[in-house]
Residue frames relative to the residue before (quaternion, step in Angstrom):
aa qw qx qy qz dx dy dz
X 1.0000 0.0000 0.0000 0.0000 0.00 0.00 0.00
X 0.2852 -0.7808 0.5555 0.0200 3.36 -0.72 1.05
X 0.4240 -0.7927 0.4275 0.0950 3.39 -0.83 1.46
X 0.3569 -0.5869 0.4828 0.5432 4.10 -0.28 0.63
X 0.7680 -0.4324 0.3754 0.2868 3.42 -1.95 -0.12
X 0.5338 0.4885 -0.3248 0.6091 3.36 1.48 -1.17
X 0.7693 0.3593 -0.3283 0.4138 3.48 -0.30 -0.54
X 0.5186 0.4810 -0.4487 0.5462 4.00 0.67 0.12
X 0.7764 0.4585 -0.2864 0.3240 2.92 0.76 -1.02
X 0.6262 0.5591 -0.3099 0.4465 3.39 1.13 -0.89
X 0.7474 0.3771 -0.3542 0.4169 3.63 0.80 -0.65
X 0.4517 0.7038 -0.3553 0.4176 3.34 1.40 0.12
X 0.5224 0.4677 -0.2793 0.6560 3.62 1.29 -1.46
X 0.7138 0.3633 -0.4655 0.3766 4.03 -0.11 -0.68
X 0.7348 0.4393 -0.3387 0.3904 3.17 0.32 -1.49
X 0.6165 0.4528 -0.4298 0.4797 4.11 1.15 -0.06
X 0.4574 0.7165 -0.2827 0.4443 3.61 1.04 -0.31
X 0.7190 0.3355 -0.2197 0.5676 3.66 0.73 -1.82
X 0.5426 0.5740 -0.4855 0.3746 3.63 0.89 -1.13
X 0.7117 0.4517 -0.3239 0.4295 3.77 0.04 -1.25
X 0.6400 0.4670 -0.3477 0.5014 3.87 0.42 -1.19
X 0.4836 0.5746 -0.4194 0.5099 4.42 0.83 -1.14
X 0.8427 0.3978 -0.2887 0.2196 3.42 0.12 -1.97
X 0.8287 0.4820 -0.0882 0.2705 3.37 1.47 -0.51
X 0.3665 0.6883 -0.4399 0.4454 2.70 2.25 0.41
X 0.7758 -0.4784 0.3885 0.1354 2.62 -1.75 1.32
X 0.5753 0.6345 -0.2203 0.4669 3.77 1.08 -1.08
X 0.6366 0.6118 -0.0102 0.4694 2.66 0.48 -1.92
X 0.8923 0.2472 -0.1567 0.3438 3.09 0.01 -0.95
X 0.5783 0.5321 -0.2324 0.5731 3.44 1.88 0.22
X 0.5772 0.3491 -0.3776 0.6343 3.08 1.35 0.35
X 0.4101 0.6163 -0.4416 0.5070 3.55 0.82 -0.04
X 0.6727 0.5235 -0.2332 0.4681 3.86 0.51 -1.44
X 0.8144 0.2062 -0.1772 0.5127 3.13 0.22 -1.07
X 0.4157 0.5574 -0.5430 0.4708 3.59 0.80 0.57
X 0.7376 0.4533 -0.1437 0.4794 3.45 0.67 -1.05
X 0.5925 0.4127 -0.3682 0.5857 3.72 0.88 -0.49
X 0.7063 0.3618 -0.3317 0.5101 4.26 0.81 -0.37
X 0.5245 0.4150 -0.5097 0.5411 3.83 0.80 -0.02
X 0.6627 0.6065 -0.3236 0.2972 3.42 0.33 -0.50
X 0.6920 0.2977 -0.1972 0.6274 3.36 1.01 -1.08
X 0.8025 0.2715 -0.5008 0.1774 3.26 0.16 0.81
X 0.3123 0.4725 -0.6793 0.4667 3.27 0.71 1.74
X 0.2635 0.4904 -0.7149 0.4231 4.07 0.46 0.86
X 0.7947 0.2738 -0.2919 0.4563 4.04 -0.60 -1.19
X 0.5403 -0.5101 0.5823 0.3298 3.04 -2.10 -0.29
X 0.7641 0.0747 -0.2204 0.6017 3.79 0.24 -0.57
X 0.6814 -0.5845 0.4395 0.0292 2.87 -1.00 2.12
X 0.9153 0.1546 -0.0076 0.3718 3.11 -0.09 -1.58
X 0.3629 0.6632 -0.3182 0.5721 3.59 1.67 0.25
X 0.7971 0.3493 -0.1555 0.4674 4.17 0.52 -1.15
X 0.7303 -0.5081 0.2999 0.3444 3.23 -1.18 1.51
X 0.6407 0.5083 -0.3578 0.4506 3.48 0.76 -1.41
X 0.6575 0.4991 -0.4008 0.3974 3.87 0.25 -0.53
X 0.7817 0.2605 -0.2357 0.5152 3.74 0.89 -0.52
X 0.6948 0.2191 -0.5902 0.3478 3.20 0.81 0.77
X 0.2322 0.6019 -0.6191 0.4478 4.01 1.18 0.88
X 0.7228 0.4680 -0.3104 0.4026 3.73 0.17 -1.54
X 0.6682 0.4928 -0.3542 0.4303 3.94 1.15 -0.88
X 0.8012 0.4700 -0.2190 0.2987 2.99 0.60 -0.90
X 0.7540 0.3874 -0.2952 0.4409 3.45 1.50 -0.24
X 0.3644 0.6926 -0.4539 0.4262 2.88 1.81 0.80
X 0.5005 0.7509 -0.2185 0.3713 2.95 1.29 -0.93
X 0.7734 0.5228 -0.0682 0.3519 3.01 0.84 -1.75
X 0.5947 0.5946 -0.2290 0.4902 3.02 1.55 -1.02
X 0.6201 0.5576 -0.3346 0.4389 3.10 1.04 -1.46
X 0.4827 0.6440 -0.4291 0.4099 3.71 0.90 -1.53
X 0.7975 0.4116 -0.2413 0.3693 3.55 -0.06 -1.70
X 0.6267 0.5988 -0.3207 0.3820 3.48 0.48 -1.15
X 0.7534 0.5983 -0.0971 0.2550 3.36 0.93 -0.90
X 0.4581 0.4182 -0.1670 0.7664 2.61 2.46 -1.06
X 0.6051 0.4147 -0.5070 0.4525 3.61 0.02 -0.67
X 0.6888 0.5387 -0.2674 0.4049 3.81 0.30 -1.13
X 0.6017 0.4974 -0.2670 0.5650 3.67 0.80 -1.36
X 0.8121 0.2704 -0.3383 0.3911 3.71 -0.40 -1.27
X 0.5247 0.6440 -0.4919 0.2608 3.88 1.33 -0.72
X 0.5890 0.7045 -0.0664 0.3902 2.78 1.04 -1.47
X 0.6300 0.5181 -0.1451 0.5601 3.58 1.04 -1.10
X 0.7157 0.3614 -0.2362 0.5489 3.87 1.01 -1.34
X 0.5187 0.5464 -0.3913 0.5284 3.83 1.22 -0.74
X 0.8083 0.2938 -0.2983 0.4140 4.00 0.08 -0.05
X 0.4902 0.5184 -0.3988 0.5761 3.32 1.16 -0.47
X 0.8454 0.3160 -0.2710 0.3347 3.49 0.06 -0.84
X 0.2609 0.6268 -0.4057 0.6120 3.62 1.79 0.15
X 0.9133 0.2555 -0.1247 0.2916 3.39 -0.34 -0.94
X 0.5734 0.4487 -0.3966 0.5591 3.43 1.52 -0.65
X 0.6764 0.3282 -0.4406 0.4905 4.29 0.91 0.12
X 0.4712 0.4965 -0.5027 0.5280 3.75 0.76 -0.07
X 0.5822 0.5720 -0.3491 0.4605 3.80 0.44 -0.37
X 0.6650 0.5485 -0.2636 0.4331 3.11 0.46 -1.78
X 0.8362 0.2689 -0.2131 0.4278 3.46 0.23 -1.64
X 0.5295 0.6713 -0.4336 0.2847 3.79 0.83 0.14
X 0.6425 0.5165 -0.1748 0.5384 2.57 1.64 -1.26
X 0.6614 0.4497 -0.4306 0.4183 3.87 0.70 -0.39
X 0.3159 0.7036 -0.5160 0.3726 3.83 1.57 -0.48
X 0.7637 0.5126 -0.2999 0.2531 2.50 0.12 -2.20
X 0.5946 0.6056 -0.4153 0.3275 3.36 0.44 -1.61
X 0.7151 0.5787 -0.2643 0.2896 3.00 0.31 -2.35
X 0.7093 0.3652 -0.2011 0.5684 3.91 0.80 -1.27
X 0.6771 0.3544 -0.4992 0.4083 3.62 0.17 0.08
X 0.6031 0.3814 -0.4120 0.5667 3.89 1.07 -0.73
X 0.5959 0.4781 -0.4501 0.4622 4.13 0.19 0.36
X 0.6766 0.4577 -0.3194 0.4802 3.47 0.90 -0.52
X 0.6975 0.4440 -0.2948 0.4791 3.54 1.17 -0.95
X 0.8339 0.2744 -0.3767 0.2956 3.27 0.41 -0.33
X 0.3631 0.7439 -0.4246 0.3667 3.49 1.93 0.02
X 0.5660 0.5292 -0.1541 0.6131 3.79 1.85 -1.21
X 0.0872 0.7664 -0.6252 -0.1190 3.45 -0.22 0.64
């Protein structure tokens, strides 16, 4: 099923939206540091991927990722029901219409 354009587009502007709010949490952004302070120490050794420092660089930006995924997942998730419900609304509310303008004119 293929989405209209406006509506790619809008979840695009969101999904750029959460990305920016993700990039600046505070959490997030301390594991970031110490992601970066462990990529770092490991150009100290020669075999990289052999030295403690490399698996805890490799742990820790798993971490991070995970961090993100989670919010990226959590808030998707969050806009994916709101928006479920703000069109369940919509069409409840056009029922309505539809059966109240059937009742009025069924009553003359």
């Amino acid at each position: 099923m293929d989405f209209p354009p406006w509506l790619e587009q809008a979840i695009q502007v969101r999904l750029d939206e959460v990305t920016a709010q993700i990039e600046h949490d505070p959490k997030l952004s301390r594991v970031r540091e110490e992601t970066d302070e462990a990529f770092e120490a490991l150009f100290e050794g020669e075999d990289v991927e052999q030295t403690p420092e490399y698996a805890e660089w490799e742990n820790r930006y798993i971490v991070s990722k995970g961090i993100e995924n989670e919010r990226l997942y959590m808030q998707g998730l969050r806009d994916g029901i709101q928006f479920t419900v703000s069109l369940l609304g919509q069409l409840m509310s056009e029922e309505t219409n539809t059966k109240t303008d059937q009742t009025i004119n069924a009553n003359p």
